[in-house]
Backbone as CSV, one residue per row, in Angstrom:
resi,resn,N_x,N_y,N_z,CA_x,CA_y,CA_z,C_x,C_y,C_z
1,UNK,-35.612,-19.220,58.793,-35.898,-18.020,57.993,-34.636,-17.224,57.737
2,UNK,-33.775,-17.169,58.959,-32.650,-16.709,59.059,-31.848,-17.215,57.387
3,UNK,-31.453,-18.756,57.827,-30.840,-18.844,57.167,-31.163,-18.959,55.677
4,UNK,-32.587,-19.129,55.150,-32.957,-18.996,54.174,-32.441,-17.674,53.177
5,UNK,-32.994,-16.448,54.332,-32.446,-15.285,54.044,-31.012,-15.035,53.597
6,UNK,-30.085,-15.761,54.528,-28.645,-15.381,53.991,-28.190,-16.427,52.917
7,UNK,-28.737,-17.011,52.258,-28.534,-18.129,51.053,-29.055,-17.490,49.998
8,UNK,-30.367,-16.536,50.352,-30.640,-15.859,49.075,-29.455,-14.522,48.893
9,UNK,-28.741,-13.897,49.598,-28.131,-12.805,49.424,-26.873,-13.071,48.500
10,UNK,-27.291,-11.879,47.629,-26.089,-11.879,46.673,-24.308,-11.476,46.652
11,UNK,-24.177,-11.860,46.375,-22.423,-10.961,46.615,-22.613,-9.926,45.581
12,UNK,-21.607,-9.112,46.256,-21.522,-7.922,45.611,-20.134,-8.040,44.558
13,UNK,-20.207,-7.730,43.391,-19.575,-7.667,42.282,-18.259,-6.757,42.764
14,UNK,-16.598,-6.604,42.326,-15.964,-5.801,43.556,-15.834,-4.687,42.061
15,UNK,-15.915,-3.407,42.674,-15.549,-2.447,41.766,-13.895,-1.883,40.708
16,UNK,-14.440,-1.749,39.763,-13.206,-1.964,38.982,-12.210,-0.752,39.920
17,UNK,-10.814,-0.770,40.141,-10.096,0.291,40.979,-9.626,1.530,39.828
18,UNK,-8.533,2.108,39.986,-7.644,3.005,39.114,-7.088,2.107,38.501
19,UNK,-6.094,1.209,39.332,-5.426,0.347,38.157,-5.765,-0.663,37.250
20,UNK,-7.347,-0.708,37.816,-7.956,-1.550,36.355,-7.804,-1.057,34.933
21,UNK,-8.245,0.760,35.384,-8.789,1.234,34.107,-7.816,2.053,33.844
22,UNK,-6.381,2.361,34.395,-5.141,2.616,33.126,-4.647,1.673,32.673
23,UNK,-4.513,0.555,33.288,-4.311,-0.972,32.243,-5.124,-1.198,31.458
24,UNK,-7.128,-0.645,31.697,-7.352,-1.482,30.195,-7.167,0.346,28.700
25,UNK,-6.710,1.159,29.699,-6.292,2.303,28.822,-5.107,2.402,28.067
26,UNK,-4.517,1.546,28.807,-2.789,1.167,28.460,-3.143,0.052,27.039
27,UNK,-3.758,-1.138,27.173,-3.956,-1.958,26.680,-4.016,-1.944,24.734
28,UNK,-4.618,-1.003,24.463,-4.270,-0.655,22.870,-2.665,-0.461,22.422
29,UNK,-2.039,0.466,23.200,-0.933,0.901,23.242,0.318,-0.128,23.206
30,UNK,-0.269,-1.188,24.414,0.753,-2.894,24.123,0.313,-3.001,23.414
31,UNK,-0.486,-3.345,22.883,-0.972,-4.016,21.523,0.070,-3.650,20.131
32,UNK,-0.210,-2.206,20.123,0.395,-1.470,19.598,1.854,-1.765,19.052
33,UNK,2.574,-1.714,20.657,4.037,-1.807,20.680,4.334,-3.351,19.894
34,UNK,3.255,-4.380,20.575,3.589,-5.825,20.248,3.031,-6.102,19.099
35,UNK,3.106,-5.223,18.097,2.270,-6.061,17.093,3.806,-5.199,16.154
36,UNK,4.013,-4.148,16.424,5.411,-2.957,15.689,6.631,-4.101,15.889
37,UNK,6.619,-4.921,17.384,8.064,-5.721,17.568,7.856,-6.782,16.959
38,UNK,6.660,-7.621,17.150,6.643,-8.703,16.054,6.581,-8.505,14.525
39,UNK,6.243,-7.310,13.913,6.983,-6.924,12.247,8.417,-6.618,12.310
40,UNK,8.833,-6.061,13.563,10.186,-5.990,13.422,11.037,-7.688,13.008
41,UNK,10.201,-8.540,13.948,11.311,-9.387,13.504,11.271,-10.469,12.425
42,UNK,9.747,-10.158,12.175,9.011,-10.752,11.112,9.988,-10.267,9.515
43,UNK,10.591,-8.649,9.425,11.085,-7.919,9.297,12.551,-8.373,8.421
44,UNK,13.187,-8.864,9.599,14.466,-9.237,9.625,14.344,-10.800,9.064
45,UNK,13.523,-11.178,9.363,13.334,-13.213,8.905,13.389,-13.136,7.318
46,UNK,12.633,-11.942,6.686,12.570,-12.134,5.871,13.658,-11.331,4.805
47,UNK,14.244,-10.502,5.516,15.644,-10.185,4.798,16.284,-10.946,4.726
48,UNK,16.638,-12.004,5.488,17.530,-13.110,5.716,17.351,-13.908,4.424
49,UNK,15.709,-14.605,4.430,15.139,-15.271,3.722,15.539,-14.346,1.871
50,UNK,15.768,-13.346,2.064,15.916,-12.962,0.460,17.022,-13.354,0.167
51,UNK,18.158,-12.886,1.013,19.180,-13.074,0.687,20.448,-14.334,0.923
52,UNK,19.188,-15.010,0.947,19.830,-16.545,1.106,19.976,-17.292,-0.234
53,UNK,20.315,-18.175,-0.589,20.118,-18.741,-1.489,19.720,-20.639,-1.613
54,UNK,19.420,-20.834,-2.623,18.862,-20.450,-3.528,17.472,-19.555,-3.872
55,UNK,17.674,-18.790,-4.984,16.565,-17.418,-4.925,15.378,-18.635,-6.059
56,UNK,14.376,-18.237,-5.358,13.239,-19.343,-5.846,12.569,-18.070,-7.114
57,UNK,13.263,-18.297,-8.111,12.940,-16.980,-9.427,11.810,-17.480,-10.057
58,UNK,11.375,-18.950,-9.834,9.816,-19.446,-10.854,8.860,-18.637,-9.856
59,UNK,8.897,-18.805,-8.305,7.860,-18.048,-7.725,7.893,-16.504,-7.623
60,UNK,9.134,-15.913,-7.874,9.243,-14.850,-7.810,8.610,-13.935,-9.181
61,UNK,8.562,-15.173,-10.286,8.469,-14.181,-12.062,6.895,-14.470,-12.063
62,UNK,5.955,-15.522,-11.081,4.907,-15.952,-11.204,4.158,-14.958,-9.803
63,UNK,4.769,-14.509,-9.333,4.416,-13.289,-8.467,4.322,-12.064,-9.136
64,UNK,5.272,-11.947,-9.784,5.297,-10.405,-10.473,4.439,-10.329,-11.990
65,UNK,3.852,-11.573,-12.502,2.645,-11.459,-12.928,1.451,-11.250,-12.490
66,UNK,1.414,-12.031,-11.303,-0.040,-11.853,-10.444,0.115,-10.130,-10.186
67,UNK,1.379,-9.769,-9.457,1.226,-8.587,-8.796,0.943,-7.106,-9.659
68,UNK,2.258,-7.454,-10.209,2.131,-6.269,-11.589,1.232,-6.370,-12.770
69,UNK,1.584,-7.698,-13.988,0.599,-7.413,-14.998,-0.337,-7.379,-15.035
70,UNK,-1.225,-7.895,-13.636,-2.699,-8.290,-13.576,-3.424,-7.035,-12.779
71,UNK,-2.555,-5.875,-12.381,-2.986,-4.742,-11.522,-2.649,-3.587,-12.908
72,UNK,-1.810,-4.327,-14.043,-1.840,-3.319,-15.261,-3.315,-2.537,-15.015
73,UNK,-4.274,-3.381,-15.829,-5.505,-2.368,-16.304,-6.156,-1.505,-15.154
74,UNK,-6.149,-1.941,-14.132,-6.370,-0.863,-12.966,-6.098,0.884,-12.553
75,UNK,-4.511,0.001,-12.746,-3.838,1.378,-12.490,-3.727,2.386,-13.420
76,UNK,-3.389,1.869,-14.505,-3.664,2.263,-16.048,-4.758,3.175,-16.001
77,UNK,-6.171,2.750,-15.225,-7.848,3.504,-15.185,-7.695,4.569,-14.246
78,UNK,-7.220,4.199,-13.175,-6.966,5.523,-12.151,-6.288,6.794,-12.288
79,UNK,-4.894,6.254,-13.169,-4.305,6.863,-14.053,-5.040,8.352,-14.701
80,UNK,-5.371,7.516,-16.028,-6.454,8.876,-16.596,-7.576,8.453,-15.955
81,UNK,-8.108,8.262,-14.862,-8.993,9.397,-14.512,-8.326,10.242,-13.812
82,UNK,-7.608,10.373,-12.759,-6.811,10.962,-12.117,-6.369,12.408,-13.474
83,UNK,-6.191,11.765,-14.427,-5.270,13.081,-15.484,-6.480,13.880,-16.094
84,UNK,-7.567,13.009,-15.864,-9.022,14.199,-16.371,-9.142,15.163,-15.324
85,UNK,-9.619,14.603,-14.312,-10.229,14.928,-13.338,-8.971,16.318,-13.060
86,UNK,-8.024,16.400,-13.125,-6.989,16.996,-13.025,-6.893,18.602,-14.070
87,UNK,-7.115,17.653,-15.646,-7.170,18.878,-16.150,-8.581,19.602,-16.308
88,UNK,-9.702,18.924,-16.098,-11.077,19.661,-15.786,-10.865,20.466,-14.658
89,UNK,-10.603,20.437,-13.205,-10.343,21.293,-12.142,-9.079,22.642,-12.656
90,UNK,-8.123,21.833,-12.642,-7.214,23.103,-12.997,-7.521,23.896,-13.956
91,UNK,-8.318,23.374,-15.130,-8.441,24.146,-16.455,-9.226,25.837,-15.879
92,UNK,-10.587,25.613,-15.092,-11.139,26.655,-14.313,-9.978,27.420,-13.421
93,UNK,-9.352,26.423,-12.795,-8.846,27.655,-11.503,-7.549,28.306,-12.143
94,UNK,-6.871,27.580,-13.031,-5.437,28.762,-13.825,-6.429,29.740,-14.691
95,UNK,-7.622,29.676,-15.673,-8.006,30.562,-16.197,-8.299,31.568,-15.337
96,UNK,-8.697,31.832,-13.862,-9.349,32.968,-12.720,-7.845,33.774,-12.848
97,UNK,-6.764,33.134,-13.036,-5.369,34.240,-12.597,-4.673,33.932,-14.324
98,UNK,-5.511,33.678,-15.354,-4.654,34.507,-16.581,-3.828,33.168,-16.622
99,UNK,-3.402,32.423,-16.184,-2.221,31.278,-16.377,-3.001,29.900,-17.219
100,UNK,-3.836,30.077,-18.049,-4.437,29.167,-19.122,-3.390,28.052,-19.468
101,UNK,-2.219,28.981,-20.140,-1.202,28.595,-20.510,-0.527,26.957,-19.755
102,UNK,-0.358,27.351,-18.839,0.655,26.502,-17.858,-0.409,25.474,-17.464
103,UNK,-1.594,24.948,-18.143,-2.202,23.732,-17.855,-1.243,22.694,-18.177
104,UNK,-0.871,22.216,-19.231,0.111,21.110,-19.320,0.966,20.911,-18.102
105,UNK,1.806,21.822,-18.266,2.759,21.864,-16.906,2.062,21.732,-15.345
106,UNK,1.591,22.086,-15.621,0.625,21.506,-14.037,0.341,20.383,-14.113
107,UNK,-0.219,19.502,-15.077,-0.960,18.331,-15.134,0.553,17.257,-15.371
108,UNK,1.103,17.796,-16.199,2.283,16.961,-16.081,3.250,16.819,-14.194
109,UNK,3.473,17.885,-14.142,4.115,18.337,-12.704,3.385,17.562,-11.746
110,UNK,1.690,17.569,-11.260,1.046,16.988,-10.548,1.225,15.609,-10.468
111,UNK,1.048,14.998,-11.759,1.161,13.072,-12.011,2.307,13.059,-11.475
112,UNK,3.454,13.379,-12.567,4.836,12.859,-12.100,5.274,12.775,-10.704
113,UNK,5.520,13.914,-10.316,5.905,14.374,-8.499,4.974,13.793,-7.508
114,UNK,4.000,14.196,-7.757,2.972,12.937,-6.538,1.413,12.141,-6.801
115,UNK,0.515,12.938,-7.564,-0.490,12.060,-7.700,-0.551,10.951,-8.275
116,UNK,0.780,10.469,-9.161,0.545,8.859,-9.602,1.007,8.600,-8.942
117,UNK,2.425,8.847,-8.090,3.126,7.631,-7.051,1.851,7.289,-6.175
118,UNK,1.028,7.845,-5.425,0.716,8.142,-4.582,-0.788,7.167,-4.805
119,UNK,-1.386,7.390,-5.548,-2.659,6.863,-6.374,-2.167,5.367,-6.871
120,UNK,-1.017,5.521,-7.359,-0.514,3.678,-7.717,-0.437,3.129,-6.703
121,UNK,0.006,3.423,-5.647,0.466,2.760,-4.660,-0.998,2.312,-3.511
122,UNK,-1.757,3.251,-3.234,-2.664,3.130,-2.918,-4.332,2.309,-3.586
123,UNK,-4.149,2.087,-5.232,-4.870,1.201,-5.439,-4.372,0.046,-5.169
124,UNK,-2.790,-0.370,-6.144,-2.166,-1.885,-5.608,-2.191,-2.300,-3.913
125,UNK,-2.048,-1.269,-2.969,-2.662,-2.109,-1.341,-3.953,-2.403,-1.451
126,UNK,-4.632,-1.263,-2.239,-6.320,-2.246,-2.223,-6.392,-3.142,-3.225
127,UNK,-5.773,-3.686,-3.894,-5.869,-4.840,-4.884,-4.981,-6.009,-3.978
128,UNK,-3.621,-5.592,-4.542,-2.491,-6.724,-3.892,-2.400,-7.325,-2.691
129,UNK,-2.933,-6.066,-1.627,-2.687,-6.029,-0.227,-3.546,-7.265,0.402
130,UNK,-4.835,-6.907,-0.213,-5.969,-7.998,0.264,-6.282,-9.015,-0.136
131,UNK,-5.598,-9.383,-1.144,-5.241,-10.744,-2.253,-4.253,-11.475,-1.328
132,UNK,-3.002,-10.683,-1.412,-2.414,-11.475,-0.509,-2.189,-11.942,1.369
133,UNK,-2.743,-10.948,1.313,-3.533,-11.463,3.016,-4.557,-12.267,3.355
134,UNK,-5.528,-12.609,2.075,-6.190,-13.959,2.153,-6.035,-14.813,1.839
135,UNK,-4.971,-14.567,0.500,-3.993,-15.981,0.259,-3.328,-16.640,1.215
136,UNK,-2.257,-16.312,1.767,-1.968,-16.711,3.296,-2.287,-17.161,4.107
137,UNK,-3.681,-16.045,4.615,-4.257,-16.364,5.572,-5.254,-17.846,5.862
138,UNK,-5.581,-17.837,4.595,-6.286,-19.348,3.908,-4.727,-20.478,4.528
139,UNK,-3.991,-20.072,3.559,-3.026,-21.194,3.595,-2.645,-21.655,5.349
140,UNK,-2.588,-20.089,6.412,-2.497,-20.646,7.679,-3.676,-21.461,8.007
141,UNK,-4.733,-21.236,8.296,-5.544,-21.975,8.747,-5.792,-22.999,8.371
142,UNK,-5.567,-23.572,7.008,-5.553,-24.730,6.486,-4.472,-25.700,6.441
143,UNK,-3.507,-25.069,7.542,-2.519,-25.556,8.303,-1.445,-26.254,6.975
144,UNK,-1.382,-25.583,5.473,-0.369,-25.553,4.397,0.575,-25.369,4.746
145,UNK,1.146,-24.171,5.553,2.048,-23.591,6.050,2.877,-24.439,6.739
146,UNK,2.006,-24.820,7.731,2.776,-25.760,8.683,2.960,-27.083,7.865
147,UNK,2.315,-27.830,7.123,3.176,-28.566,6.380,4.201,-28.351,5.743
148,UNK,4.161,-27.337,4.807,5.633,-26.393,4.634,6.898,-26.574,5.275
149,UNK,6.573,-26.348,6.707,7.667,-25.831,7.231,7.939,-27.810,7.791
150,UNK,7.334,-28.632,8.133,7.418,-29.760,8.493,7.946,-30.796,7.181
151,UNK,8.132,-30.118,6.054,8.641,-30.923,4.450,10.140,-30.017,4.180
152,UNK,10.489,-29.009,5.596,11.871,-28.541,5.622,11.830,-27.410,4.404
153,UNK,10.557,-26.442,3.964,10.350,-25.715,2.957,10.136,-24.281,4.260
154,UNK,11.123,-23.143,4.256,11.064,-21.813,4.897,10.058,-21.332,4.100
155,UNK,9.411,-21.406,4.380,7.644,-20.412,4.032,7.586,-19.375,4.102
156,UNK,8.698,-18.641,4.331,9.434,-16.976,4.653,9.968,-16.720,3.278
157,UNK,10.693,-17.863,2.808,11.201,-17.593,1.394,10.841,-17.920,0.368
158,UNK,9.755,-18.940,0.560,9.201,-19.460,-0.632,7.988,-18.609,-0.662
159,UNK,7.186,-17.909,0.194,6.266,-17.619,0.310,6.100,-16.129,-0.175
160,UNK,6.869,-15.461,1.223,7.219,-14.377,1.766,8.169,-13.244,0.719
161,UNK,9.128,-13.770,1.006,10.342,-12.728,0.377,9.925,-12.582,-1.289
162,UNK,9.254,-13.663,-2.040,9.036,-13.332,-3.384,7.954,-12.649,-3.702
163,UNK,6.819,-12.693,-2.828,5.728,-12.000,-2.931,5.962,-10.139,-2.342
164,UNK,7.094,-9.849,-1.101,7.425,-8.604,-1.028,8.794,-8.587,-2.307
165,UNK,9.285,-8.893,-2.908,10.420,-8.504,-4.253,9.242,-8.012,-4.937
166,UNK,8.345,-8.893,-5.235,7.418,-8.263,-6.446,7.012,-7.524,-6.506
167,UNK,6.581,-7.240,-5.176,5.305,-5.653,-5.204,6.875,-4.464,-4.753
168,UNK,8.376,-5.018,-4.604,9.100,-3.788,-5.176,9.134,-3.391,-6.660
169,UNK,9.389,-4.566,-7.157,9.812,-4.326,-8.355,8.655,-4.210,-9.412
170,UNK,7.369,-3.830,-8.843,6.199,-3.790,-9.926,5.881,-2.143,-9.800
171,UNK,5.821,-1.819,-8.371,5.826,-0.442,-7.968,5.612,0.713,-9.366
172,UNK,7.471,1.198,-9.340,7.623,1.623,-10.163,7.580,1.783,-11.562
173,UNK,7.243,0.428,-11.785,6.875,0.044,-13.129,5.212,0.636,-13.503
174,UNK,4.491,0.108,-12.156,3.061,0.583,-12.493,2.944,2.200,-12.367
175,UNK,3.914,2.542,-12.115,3.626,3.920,-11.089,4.252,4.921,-12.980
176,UNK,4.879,4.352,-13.800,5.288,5.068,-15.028,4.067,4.926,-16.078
177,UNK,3.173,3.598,-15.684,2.061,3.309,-16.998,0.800,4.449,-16.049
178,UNK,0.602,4.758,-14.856,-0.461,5.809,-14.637,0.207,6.833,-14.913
179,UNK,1.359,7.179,-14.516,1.201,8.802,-15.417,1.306,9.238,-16.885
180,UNK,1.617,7.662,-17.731,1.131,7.399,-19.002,0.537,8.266,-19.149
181,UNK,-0.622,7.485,-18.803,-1.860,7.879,-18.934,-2.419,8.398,-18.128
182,UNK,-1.952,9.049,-17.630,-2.667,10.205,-17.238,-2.265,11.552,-17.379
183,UNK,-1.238,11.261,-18.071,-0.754,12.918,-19.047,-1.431,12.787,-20.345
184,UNK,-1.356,11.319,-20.966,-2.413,11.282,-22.111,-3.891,11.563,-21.911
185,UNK,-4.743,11.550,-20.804,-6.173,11.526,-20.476,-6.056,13.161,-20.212
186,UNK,-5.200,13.349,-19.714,-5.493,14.746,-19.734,-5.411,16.139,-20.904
187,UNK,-4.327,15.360,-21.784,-4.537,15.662,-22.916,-5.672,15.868,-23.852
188,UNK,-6.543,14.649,-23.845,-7.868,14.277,-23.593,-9.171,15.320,-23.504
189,UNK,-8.638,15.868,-22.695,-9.596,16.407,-21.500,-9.608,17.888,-21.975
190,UNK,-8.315,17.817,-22.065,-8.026,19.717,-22.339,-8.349,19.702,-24.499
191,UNK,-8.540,18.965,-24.817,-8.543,18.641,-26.478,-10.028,18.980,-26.638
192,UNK,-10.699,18.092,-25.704,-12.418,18.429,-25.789,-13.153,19.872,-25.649
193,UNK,-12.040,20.441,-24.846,-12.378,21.429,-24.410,-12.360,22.656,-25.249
194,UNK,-10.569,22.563,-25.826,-10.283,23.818,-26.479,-8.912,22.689,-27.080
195,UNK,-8.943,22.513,-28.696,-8.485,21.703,-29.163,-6.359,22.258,-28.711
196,UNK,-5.783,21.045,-28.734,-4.641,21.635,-28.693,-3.674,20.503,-29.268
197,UNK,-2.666,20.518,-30.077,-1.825,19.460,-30.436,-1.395,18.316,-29.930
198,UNK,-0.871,16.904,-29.728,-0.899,16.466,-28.652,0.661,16.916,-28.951
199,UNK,1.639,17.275,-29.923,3.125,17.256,-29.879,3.093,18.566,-28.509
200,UNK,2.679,19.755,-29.026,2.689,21.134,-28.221,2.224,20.893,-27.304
201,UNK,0.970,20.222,-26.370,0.883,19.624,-24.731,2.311,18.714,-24.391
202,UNK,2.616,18.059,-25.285,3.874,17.552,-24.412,4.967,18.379,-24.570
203,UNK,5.461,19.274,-25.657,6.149,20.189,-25.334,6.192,21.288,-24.118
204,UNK,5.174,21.547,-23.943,4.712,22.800,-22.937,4.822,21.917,-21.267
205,UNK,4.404,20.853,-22.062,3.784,20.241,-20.377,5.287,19.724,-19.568
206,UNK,6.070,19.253,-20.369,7.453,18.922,-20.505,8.757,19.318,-20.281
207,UNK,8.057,20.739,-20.580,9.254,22.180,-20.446,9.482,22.305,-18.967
208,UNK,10.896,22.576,-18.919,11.857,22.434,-17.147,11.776,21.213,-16.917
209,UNK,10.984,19.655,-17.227,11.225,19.036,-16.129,12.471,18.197,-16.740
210,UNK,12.876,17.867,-15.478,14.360,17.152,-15.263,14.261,15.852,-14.688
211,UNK,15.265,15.185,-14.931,15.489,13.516,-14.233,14.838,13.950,-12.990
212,UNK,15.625,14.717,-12.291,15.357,14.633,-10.662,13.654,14.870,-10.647
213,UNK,12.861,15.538,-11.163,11.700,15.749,-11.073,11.113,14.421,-11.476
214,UNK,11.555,13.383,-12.122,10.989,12.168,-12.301,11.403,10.897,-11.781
215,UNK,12.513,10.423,-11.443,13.056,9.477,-10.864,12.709,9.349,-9.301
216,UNK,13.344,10.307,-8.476,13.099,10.673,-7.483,11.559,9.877,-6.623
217,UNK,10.484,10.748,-7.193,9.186,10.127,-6.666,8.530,9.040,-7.691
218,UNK,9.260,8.366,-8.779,8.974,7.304,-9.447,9.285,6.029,-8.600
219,UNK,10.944,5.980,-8.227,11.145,4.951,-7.380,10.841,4.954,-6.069
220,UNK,10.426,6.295,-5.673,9.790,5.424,-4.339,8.796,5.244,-3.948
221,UNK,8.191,4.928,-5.164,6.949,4.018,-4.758,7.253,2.503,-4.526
222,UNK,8.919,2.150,-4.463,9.612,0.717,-4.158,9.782,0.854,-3.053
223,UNK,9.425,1.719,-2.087,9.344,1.938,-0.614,7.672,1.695,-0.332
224,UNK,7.126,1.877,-1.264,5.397,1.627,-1.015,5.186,-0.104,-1.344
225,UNK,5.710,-0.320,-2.524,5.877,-1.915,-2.543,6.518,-2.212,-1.496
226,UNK,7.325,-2.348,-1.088,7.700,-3.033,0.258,7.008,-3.243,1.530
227,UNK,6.481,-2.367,1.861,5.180,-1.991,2.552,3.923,-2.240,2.358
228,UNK,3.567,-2.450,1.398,2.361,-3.344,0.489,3.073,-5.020,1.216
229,UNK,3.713,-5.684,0.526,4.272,-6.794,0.556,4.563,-7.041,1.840
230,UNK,4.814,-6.231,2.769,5.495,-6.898,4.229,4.414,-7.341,5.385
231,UNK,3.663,-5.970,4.961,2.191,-5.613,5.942,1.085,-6.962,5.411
232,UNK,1.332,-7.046,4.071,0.332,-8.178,3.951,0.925,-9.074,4.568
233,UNK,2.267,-9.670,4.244,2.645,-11.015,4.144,2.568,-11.161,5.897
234,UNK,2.431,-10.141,6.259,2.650,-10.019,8.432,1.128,-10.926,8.839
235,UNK,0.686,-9.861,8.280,-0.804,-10.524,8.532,-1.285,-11.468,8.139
236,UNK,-1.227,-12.018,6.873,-1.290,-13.251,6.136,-0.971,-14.730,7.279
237,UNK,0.254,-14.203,7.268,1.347,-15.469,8.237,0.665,-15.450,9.642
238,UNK,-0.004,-14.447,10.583,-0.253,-14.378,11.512,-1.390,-14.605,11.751
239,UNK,-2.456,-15.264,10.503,-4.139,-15.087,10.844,-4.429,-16.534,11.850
240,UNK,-5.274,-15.968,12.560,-5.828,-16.848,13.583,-7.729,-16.843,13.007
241,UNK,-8.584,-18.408,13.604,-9.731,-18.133,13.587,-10.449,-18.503,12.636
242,UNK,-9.898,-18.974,11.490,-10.658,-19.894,10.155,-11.237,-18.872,9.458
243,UNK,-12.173,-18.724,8.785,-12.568,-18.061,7.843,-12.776,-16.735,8.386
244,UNK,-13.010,-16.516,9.222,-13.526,-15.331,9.711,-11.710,-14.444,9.914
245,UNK,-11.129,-15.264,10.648,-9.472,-14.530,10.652,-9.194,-14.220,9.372
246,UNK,-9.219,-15.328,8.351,-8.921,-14.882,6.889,-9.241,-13.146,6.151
247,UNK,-10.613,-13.056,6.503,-11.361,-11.982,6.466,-10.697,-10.859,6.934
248,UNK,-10.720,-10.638,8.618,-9.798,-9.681,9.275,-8.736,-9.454,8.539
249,UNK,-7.900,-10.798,8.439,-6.413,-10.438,7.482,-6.492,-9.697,5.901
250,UNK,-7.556,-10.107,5.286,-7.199,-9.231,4.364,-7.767,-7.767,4.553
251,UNK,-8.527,-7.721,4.892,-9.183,-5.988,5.706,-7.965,-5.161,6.229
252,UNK,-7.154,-5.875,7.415,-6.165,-5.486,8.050,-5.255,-4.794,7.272
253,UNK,-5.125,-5.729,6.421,-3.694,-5.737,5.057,-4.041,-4.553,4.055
254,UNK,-4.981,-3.641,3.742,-5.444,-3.175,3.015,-5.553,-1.990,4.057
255,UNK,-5.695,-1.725,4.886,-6.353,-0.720,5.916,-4.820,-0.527,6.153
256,UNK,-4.225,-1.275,6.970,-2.443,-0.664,7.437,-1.694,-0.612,6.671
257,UNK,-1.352,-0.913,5.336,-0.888,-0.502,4.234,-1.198,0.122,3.662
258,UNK,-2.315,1.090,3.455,-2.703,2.198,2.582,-2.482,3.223,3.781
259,UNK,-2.587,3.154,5.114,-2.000,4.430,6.079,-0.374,4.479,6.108
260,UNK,0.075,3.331,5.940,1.554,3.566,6.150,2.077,4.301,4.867
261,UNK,1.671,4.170,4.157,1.667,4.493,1.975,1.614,6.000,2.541
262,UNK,0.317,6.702,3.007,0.285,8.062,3.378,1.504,8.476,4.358
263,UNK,1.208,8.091,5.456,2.674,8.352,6.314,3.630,8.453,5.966
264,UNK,4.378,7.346,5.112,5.566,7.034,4.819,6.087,8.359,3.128
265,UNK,4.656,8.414,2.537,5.210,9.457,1.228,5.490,10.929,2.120
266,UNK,4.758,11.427,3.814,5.024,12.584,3.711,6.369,12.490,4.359
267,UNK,6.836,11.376,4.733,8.538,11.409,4.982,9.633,11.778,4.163
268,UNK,9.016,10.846,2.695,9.971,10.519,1.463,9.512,12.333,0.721
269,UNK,8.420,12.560,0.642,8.726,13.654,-0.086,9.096,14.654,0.378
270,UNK,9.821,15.169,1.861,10.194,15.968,2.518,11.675,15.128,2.296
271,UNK,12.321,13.885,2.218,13.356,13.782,1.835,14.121,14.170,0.617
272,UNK,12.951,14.042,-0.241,12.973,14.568,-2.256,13.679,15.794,-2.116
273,UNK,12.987,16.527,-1.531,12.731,17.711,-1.432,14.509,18.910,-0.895
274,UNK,14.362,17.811,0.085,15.961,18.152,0.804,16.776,18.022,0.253
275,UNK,17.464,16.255,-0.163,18.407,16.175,-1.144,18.122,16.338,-2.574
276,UNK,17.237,16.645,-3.135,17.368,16.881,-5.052,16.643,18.230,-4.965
């Protein structure tokens, strides 16, 4: 009976201590660090990879179609809506203080200086970002890659470095067709309302601004392309797990590139700001 008894008794499970639970508190935080050091050098592979040669320009001009002309009509839409939506709000709140007048100039001032950089950059990570993090990510698991690299082809440069050039060099380009249009939509907007010339809105709207008021936060949205392009291509290259990793990767790619886009503009426009 005895021993029946002690064959049924259970062990006792041992209780988690302190140093279980600041290690599994710690545990995001490595993560954290190790995921920042592996873009670091992910980082550097692929600077190397640009500036090596030969520069692979068929994948690079067949990137910057996918990236740029095919994110044209998008951004183009966000654009003016962004320039309606803009001069419908402001049109009410300058009429409460008498400043009717200075709608143009606001709507112009707003696009240029930050709501198109800012709005371009943030649709192309949700377009580009997640395109190309499942492109990739497909290609890892379907173990392309590693044939790649086993046919003596750097998949960093053929892959990698032309797909982040593009989303630099489309950036700014897309980031001039939304405030297009979205100084034209707002034009638009304020015409329906209370008719006005379109020559005299761009005169008015136009008046004071200077290079520095346009260049400045035009090109660095080639700091947001880069960041679009790196964050995907990180994740892309790194997906684990078959279809389901694919998935994560482009989610990932779209989610940490549209926070770094925020982060990174309130750096750059506190830099604008300092030197110009």
């Amino acid at each position: 009976m005895c021993h029946s008894m002690c064959g049924m008794a259970t062990t006792v499970a041992p209780q988690p201590t302190l140093k279980d639970d600041v290690l599994a508190f710690l545990q995001p935080l490595r993560s954290a660090i190790e995921w920042t050091g592996d873009l670091g050098f992910f980082f550097w592979r692929v600077t190397k990879a640009v500036f090596s040669r030969p520069i692979e320009w068929a994948e690079f001009v067949r990137q910057l179609d996918a990236i740029g002309a095919r994110s044209l009509t998008l951004v183009s839409l966000a654009g003016a809506a962004t320039g309606a939506v803009l001069a419908l709000q402001m049109r009410d709140s300058l009429a409460r203080f008498g400043a009717k007048s200075m709608l143009p100039s606001v709507i112009v001032f707003s696009l240029i200086k930050e709501t198109g950089p800012i709005i371009t950059g943030l649709v192309v990570s949700g377009r580009v970002g997640a395109g190309i993090g499942a492109e990739l990510g497909s290609m890892r698991v379907t173990e392309q890659i590693d044939a790649m690299e086993a046919s003596a082809v750097d998949p960093h440069k053929y892959l990698v470095a032309t797909r982040v050039l593009a989303c630099i060099a489309a950036l700014p380009l897309l980031t001039i067709a939304a405030d297009f249009c979205g100084v034209f939509m707002g034009w638009i907007a304020c015409t329906l309302v209370d008719p006005v010339p379109l020559r005299l809105f761009l005169s008015n709207g136009f008046h004071g601004v200077r290079f520095a008021d346009i260049l400045p936060p035009t090109f660095k949205t080639a700091i947001f392309g880069l960041i679009i392009g790196m964050v995907a291509c990180f994740q892309g290259m790194r997906t684990r797990g078959g279809t389901e990793g694919v998935g994560r990767s482009a989610t990932s790619s779209v989610v940490l590139s549209s926070l770094f886009i925020i982060l990174a503009d309130v750096v750059l426009v506190e830099l604008i700001i300092n030197i110009f």
